[in-house]
C-alpha positions as CSV (number, residue, x, y, z in Angstrom):
1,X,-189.2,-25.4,11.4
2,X,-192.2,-27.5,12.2
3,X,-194.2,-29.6,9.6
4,X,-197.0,-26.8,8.9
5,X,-194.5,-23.9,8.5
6,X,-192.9,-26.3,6.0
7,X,-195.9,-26.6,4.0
8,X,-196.8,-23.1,4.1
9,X,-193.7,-22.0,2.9
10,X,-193.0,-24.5,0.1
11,X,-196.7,-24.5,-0.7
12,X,-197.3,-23.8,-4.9
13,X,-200.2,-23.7,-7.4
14,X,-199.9,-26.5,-10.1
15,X,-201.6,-25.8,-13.0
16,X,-204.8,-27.5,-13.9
17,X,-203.3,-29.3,-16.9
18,X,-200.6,-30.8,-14.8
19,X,-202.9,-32.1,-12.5
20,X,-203.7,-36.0,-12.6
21,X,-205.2,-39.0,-10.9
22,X,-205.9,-40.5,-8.8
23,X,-208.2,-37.3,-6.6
24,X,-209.1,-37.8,-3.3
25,X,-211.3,-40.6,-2.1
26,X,-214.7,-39.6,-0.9
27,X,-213.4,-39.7,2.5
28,X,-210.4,-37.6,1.9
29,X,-213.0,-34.7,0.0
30,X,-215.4,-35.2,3.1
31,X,-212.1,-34.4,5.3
32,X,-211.1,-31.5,2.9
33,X,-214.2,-30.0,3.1
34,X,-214.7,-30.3,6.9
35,X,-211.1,-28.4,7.3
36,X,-211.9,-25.5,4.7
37,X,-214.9,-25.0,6.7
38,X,-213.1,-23.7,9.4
39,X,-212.0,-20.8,9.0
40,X,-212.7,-17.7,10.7
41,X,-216.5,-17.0,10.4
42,X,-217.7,-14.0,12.6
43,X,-221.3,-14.6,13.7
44,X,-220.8,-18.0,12.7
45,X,-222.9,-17.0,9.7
46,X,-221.1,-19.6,7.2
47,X,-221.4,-17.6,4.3
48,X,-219.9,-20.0,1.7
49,X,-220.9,-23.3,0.3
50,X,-219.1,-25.9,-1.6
51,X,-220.3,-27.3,-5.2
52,X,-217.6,-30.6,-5.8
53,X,-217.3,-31.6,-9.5
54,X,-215.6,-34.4,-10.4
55,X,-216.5,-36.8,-13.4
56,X,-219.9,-36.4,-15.3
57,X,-220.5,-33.3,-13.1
58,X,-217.6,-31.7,-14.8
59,X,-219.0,-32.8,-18.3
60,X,-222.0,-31.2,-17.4
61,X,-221.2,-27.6,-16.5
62,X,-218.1,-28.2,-19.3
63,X,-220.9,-28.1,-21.6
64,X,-222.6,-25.2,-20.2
65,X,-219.3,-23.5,-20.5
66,X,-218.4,-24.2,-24.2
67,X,-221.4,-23.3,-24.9
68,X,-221.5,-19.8,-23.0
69,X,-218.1,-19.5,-24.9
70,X,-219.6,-20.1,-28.3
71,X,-223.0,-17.8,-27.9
72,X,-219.9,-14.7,-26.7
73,X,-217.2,-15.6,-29.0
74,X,-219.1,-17.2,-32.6
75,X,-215.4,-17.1,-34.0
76,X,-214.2,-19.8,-31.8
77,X,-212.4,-22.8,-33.6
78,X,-213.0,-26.4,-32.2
79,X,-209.9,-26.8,-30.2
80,X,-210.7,-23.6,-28.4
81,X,-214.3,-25.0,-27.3
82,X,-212.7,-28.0,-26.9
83,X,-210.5,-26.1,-24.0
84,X,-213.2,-23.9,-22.7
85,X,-215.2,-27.5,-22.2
86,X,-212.7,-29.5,-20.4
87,X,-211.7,-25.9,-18.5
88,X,-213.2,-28.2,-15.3
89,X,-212.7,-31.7,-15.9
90,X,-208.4,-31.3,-16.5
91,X,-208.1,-32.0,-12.8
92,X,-209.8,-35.0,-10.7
93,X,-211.3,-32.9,-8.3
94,X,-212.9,-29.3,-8.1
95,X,-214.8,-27.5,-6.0
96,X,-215.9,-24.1,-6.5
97,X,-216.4,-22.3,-3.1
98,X,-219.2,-19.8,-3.0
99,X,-219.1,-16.8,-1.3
100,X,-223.1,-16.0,-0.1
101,X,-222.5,-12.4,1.7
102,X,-225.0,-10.4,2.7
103,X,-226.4,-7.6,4.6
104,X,-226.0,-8.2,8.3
105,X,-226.9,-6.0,11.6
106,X,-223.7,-6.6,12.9
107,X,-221.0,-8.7,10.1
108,X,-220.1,-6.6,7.4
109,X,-220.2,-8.0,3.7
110,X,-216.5,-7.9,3.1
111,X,-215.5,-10.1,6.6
112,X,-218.1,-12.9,4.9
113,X,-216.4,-12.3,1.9
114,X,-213.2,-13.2,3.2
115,X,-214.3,-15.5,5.0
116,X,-215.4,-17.4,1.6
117,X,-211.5,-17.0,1.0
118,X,-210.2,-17.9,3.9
119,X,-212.4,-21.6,3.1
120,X,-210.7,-21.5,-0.2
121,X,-206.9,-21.2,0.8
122,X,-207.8,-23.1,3.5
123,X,-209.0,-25.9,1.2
124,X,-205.4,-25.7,-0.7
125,X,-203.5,-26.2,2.1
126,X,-205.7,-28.9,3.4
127,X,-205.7,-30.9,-0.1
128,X,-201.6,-29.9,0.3
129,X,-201.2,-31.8,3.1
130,X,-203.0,-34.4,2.2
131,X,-199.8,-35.1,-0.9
132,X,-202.3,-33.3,-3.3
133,X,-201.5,-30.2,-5.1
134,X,-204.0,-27.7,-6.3
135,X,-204.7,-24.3,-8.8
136,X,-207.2,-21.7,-6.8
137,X,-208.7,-20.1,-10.0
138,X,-211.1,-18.1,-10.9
139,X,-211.2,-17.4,-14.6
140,X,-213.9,-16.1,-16.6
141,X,-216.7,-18.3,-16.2
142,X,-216.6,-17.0,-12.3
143,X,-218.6,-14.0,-13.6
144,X,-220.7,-15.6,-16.4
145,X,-224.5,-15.7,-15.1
146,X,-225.0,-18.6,-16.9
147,X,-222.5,-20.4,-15.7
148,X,-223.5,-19.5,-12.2
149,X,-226.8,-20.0,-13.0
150,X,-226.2,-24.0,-14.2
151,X,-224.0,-24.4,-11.1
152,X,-226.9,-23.2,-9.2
153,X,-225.9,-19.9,-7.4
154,X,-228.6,-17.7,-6.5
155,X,-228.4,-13.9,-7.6
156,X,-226.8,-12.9,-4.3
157,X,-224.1,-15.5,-4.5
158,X,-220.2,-14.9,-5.9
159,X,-218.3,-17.6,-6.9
160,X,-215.0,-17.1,-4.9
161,X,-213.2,-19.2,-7.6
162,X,-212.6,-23.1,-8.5
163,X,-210.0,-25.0,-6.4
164,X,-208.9,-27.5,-8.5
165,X,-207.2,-30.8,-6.8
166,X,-205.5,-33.6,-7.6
167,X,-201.7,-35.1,-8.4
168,X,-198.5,-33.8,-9.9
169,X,-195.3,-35.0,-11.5
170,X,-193.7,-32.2,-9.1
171,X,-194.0,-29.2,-7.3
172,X,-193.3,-25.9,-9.6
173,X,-190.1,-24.0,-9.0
174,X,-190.3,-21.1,-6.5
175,X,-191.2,-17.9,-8.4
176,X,-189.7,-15.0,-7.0
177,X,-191.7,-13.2,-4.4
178,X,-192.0,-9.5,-3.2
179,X,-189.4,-8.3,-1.2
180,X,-190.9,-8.3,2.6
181,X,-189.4,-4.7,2.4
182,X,-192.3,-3.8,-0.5
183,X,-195.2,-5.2,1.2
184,X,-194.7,-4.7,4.9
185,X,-195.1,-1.5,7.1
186,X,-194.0,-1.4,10.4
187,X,-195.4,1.2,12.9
């Protein structure tokens, strides 16, 4: 088995907390970004975009966050806002990948939209390769409008989730997939 079948294979999430230092250099996120974008893109539309957070940028929205948190939840303890505040700043590097869809003559809104998660996967596998590990999430804040809003999405924009990059101890154990049996149908 060749080197990328390897990876694709072996390939796991690491959770955020579990994710250290040092990130990738601006040269490695420059590299990252230039592979996640591309993916498959019909009408060369590119209907994603890339918002990287990494130090004070992740205090920034962190605060947006905690505070969204607070307004929605008035019952919340410090060490929960405490959480909900660092929710972006546990790893060195995220990026939250934005899907922009829209109405087009020809390229309908779900091929952009999976072409916003293609870039995503795409950016795992990439940051993989690189000896980083990463946590695709989405999580809550992904459909909070002020949250988007601070991050700068415009009302037709998704957030196809937070890719979260940087070092780990290990790799997690395998977790036991579907059998190929339950997901596969052969004509």
């Amino acid at each position: 088995m060749n080197d990328t079948l390897v990876l694709l294979r072996t390939r796991r999430s690491v959770a955020p907390a579990q994710l250290t230092g040092p990130g990738p250099t601006p040269e490695e996120v420059e590299t990252l970004l230039t592979i996640a974008a591309r993916v498959p893109d019909h009408g060369k539309l590119a209907p994603w975009r890339f918002i990287v957070i990494e130090g004070e940028g992740a205090a920034r929205i962190g605060a947006v966050i905690a505070a969204a948190y607070a307004a929605d939840h008035p019952e919340a303890d410090e060490a929960r806002l405490a959480l909900e505040r660092n929710r972006l700043a546990q790893a060195p590097l995220v990026v939250a990948v934005v899907s922009r869809a829209g109405p087009h003559v020809k390229i309908p809104e779900w091929e952009q939209v999976l072409s916003a998660g293609a870039a995503a996967m795409t950016l795992c596998v990439a940051a993989n390769a690189m000896g980083f590990r990463t946590a695709w999430l989405t999580e809550w804040m992904a459909y909070d409008r002020r949250i988007l809003d601070a991050l700068g999405l415009t009302p037709g924009e998704r957030l196809a989730g937070f890719v979260h990059v940087g070092r780990a101890a290990q790799t997690p154990p395998d977790r036991p997939r579907p059998e190929l049996s339950a997901v596969v149908t052969r004509f």
